[in-house]
N, C-alpha and C positions, 0 to 999 in steps of 0.2 A: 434415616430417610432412604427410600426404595430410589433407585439409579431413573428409571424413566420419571418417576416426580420429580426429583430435583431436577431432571432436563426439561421436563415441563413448566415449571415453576420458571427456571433461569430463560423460558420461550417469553415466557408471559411477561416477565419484566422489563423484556425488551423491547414489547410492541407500545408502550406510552414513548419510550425513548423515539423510536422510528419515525411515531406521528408528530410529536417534536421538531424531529429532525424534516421532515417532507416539510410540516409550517414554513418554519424559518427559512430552508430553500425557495418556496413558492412565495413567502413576502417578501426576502430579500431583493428578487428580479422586478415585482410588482411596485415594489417603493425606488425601483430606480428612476434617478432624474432624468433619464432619460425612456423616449413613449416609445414603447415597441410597436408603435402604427406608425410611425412617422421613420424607425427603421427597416420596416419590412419595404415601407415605401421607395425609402434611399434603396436599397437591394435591389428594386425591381427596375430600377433606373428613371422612375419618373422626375421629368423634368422639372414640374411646377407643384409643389407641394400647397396643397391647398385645407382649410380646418375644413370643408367640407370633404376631401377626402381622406384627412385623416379620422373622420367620425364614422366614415364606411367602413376602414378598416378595421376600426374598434369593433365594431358592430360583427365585422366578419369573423373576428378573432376573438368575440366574444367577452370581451373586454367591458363591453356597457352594464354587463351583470354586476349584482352585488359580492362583493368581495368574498365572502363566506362562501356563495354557489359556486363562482368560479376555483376555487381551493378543494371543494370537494368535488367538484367535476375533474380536477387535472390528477386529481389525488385517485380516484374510482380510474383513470384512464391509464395512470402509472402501473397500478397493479395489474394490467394488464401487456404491461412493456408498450404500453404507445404514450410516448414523452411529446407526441403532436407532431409538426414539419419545422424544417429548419427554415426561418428567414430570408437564410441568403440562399441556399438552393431550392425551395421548395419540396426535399426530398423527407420521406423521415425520419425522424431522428434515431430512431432505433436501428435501422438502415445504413446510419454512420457511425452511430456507439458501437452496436455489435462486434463487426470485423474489427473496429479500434482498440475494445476491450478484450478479447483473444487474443491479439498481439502482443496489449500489452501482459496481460495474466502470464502468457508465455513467457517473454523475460523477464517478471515476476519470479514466477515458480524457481525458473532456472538459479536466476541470482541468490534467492533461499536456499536453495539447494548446495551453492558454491561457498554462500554464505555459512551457512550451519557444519558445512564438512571443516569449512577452515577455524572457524571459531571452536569447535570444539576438539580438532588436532593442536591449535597453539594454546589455547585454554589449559589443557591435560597437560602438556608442554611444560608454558611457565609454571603452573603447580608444583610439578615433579622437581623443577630446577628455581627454586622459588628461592630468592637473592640473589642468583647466581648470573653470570654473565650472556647466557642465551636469554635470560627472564627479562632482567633489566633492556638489553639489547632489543627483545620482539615488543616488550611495552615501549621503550623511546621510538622504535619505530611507527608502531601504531598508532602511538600521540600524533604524529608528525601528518601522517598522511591523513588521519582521517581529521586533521584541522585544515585541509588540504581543498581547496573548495574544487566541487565534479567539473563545475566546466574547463578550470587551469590542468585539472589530471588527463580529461580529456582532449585536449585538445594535445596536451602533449604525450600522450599515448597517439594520436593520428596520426601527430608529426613523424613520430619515431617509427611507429609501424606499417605505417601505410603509405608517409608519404617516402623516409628516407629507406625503408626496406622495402619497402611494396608486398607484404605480406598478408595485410588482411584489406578489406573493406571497407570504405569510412560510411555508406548510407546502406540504409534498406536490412531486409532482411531476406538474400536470398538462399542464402545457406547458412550451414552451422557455424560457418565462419564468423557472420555477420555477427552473430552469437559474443564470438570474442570479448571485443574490447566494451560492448555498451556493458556486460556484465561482470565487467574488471573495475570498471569503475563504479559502479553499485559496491560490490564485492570488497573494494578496498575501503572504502567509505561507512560500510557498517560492519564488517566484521573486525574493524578495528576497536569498535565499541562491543559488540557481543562476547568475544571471546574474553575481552575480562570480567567479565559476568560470568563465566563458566569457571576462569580461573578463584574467581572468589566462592563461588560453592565448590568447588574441588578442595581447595585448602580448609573450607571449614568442617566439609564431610573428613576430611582427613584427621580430624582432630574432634572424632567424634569418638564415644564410646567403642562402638561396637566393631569400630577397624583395631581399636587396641585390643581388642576379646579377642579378632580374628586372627591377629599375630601370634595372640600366644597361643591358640587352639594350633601352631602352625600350616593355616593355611597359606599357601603358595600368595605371594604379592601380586601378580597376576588376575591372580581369582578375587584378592581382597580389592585390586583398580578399577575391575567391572564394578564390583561393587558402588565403589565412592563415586564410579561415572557413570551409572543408572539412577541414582540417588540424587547427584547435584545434576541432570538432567531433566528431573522430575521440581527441582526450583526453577530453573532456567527454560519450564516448559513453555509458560504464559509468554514469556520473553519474546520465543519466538516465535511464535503463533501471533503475535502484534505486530512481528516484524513485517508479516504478508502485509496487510493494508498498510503500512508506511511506507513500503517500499513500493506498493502498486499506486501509493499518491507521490511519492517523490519522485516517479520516473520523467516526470517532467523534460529537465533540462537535459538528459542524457538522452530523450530521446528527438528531442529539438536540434541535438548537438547532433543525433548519428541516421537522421531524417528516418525514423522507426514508425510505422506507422501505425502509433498505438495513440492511448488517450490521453498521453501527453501533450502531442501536435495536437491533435484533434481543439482542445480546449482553445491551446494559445489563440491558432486561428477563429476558433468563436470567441476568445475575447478581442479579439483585433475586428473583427467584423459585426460585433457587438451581438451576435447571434443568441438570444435568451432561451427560446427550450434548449440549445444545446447544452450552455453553461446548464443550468436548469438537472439537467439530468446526470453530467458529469459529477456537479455537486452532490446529488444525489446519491448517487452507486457508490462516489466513495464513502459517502458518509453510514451509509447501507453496509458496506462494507465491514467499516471501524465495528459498526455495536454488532456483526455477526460472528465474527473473527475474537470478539471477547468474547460471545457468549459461550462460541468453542472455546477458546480458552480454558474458560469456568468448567467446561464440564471435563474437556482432558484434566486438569485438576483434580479434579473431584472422583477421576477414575483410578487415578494413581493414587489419591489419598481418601482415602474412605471416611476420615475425621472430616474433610470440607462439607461431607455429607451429610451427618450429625449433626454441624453446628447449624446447616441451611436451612 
């Protein structure tokens, strides 16, 4: 199968998933027990809530429609990036996702990036010393910390560095400092899982064929390590390419913890203020997210292994 059809094909399996995905967002908010007229109301501070005027606001927010129009009405509005206004400020929503969602992408990327370096220096690592007392030593570590839960690392990373050193930051993002510690704590927390992922396709490229052919051809060890870690990186590829949308949904509490002003706060406070397109669109984008991020996946696969191609 030709490379642009199978990237076609893996487009087109996605858009039933998508539409899926927007349903279940868009009834989820709609079957909550609580009436988003009677909260936009509380927001706006009215005193005296009255069923006459929460049937206005229905009316205004289009609510009195039948369920099916209003779903492809919000749905036709989304592909557009307009998620509607928010609740409690009146503003748009995309108007607060936007900047929230850059921020957070950004320490995203970053964390991937800090992530993937370390996981696949300690990966290649224990491989190379596999039994041996750095191996054992870097795995009990990494057991340890990443059963470590982010808010207790973080907070005792503040204490230690910000408040009893004074060295970096504890809020915001106004430099590359700020940078630091939220990305220390992502960092510690999933490449303690990644990188034995790497280590177990390292040892098993290692004890493949064709590195014993390259020993005895005498190629240099060196040339034959590229080897075994272009190879068990092309296993570990999907890996991390899922690690982006998990990480850009788990930034949550690190960034609750180090006041980042990305989509993690963004949410919390729409769910404290019960604010529904917001939720609404958060749920969204990550979920948007998940099945795009696979679908890359699939096809980085499919480009390093020309067999996924075949069999698709």
């Amino acid at each position: 199968m030709a490379m642009g059809s199978y990237v076609l094909k893996r487009l087109l399996i996605s858009i039933p998933l998508l539409l899926m995905v927007s349903f279940c967002t868009f009834s989820l908010i709609q079957f909550s027990p609580l009436d988003p007229a009677e909260v936009v109301l509380q927001a706006q501070g009215v005193p005296t809530i009255t069923e006459e005027l929460i049937a206005q606001t229905r009316a205004e927010l289009g609510m009195d429609q039948p369920f099916v129009v209003r779903y492809l009405d919000w749905l036709v509005d989304c592909l557009q990036l307009d998620f509607g206004n928010s609740f409690v400020t009146g503003k748009s929503v995309w108007s607060l996702l936007g900047p929230a969602f850059v921020n957070t992408v950004k320490l995203t990327l970053v964390s991937v990036v800090a992530i993937l370096v370390l996981s696949v220096a300690l990966g290649v690592l224990c491989a190379l010393q596999a039994g041996k007392l750095i191996d054992q030593s870097v795995r009990g570590v990494s057991f340890f910390l990443a059963a470590m839960p982010s808010y207790w690392l973080a907070a005792l990373l503040v204490w230690y560095f910000a408040v009893k050193l004074d060295l970096l930051p504890t809020s915001g993002m106004d430099s590359y400092k700020s940078y630091i510690l939220p990305v220390a704590v992502i960092m510690i927390g999933y490449a303690g899982i990644y990188f034995r992922m790497v280590r177990s396709a390292v040892l098993g490229n290692m004890n493949e064929d064709y590195v014993r052919y390259s020993r005895a051809c005498g190629l240099p060890e060196k040339t034959i390590l590229l080897h075994v870690v272009r190879n068990s990186l092309q296993v570990t590829t999907s890996v991390f390419c899922m690690a982006i949308p998990i990480i850009l949904g788990g930034t949550v509490v690190v960034e609750n913890i180090f006041a980042w002003p990305g989509l993690g706060t963004l949410s919390v406070k729409a769910i404290v203020s019960r604010d529904f397109p917001v939720i609404q669109a958060y749920v969204l984008v990550l979920a948007v997210a998940f099945i795009l991020f696979n679908a890359v996946s699939d096809v980085i696969q499919a480009v390093l292994n020309p067999k996924l191609r075949e069999d698709g």
